[in-house]
Residue frames relative to the residue before (quaternion, step in Angstrom):
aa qw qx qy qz dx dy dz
X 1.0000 0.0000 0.0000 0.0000 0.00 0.00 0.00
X 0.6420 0.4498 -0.2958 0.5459 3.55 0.97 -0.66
X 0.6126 0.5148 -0.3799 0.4641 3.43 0.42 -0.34
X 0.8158 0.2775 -0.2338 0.4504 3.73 0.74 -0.91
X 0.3840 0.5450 -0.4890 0.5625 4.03 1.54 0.24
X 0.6695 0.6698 -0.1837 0.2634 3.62 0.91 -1.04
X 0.8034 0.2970 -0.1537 0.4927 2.84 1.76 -1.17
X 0.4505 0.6222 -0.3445 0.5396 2.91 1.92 0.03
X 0.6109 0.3657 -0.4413 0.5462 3.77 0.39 -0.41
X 0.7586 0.4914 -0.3888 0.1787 3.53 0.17 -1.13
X 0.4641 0.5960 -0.3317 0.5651 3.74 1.66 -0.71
X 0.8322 0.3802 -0.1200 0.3854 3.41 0.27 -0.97
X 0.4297 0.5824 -0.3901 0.5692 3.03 1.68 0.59
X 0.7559 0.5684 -0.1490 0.2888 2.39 0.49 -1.73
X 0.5408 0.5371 -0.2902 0.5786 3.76 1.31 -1.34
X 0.5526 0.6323 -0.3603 0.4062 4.06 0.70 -1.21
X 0.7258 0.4102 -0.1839 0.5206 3.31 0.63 -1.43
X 0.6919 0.5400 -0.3772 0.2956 3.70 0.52 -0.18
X 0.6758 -0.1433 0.0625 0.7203 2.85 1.47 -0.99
X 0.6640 -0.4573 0.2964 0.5120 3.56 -1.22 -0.76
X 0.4080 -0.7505 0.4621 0.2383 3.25 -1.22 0.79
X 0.3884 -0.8245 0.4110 -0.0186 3.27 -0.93 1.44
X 0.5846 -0.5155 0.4147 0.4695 3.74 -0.52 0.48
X 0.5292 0.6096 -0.3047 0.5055 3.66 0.85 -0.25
X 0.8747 0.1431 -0.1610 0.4341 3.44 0.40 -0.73
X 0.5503 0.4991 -0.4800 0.4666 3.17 0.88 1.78
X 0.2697 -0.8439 0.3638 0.2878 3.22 -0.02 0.41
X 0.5787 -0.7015 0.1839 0.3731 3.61 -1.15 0.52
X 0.5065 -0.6585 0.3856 0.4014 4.17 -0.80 0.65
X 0.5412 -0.4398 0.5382 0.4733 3.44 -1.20 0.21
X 0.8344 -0.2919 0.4174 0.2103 2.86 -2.09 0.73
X 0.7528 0.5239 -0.0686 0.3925 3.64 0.66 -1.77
X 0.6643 0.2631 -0.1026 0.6921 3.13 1.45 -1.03
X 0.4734 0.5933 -0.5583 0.3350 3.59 0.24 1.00
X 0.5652 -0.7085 0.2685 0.3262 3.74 -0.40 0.56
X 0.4296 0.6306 -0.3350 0.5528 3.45 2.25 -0.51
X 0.7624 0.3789 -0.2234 0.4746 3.93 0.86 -0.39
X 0.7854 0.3413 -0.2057 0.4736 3.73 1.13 -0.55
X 0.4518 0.4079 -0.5508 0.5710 3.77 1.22 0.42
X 0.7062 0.3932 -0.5195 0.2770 3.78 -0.29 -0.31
X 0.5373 0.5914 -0.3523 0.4873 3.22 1.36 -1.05
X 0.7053 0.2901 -0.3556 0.5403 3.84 -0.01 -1.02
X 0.7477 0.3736 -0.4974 0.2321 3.59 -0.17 -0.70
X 0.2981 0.7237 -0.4387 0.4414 3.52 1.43 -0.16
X 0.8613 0.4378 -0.0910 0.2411 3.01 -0.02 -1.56
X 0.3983 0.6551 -0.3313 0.5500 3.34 2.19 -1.38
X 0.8878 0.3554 -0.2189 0.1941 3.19 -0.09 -1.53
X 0.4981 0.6385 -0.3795 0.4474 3.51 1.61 -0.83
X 0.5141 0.5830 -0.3527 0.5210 4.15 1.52 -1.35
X 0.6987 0.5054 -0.3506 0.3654 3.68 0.38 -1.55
X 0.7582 0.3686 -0.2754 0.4620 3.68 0.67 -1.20
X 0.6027 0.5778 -0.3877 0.3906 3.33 0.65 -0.16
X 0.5172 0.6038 -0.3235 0.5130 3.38 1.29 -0.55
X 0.6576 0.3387 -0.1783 0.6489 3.59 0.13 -1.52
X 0.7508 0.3385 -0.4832 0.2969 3.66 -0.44 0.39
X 0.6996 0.4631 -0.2845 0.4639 3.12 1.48 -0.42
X 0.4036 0.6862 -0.3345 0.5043 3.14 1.75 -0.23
X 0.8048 0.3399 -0.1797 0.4523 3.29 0.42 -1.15
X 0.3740 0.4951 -0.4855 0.6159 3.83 1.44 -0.29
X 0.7471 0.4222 -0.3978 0.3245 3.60 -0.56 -0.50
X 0.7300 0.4759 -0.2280 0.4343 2.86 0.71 -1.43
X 0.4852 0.6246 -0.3668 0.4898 3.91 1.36 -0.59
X 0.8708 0.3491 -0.1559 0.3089 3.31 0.18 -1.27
X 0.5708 0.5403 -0.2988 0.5413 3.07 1.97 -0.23
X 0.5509 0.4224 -0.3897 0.6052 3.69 1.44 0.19
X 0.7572 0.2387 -0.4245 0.4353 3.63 0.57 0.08
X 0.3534 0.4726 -0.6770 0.4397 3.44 0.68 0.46
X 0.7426 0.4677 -0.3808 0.2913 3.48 -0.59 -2.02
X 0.6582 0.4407 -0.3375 0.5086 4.32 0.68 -1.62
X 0.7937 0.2064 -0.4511 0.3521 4.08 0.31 -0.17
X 0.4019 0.5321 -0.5597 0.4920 3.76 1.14 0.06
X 0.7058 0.4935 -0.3523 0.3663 3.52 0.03 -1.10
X 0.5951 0.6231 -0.2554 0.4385 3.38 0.67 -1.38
X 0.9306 0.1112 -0.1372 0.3207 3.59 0.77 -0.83
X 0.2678 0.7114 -0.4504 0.4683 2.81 1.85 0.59
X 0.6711 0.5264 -0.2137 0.4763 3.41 1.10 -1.52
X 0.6344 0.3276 -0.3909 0.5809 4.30 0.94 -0.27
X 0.5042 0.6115 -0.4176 0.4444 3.59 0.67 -0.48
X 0.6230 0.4305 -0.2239 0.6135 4.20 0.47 -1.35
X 0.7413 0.3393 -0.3569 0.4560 3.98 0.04 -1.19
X 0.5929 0.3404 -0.5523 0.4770 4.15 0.60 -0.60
X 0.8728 0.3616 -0.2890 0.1550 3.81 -0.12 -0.77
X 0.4451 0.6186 -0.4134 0.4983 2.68 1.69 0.21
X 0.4838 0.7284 -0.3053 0.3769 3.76 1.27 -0.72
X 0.7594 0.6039 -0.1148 0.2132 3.04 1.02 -1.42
């Protein structure tokens, strides 16, 4: 793989160094690898990462409010039996 990035820069150096390099002397990308096809695709993806965060964020945060409301919850019958007493 390095060998063929290797000759491909090196030609295309080389042509660089002759003169300037023109929109001509690149050639054109597939469809797939155009940027009109891979920002929707990543931004898809950004965002599917983004909600997933904030949902686990909020799962946590959920389950850390029902820990704390039943600790709390019985600390608070705990105080009302001994206070009773």
């Amino acid at each position: 793989m390095s060998r063929l990035v290797f000759h491909w820069y090196n030609g295309l150096a080389m042509k660089g160094y002759r003169k300037p390099l023109d929109f001509e002397d690149l050639w054109e990308l597939n469809d797939e690898d155009k940027s009109e096809s891979l920002v929707p695709k990543y931004r898809k993806h950004y965002e599917e990462q983004e909600l997933a965060k904030k949902t686990q964020a909020q799962s946590r945060r959920s389950r850390f409010e029902q820990v704390f409301c039943n600790s709390l919850f019985m600390v608070l019958i705990l105080f009302v039996l001994v206070k009773s007493k």
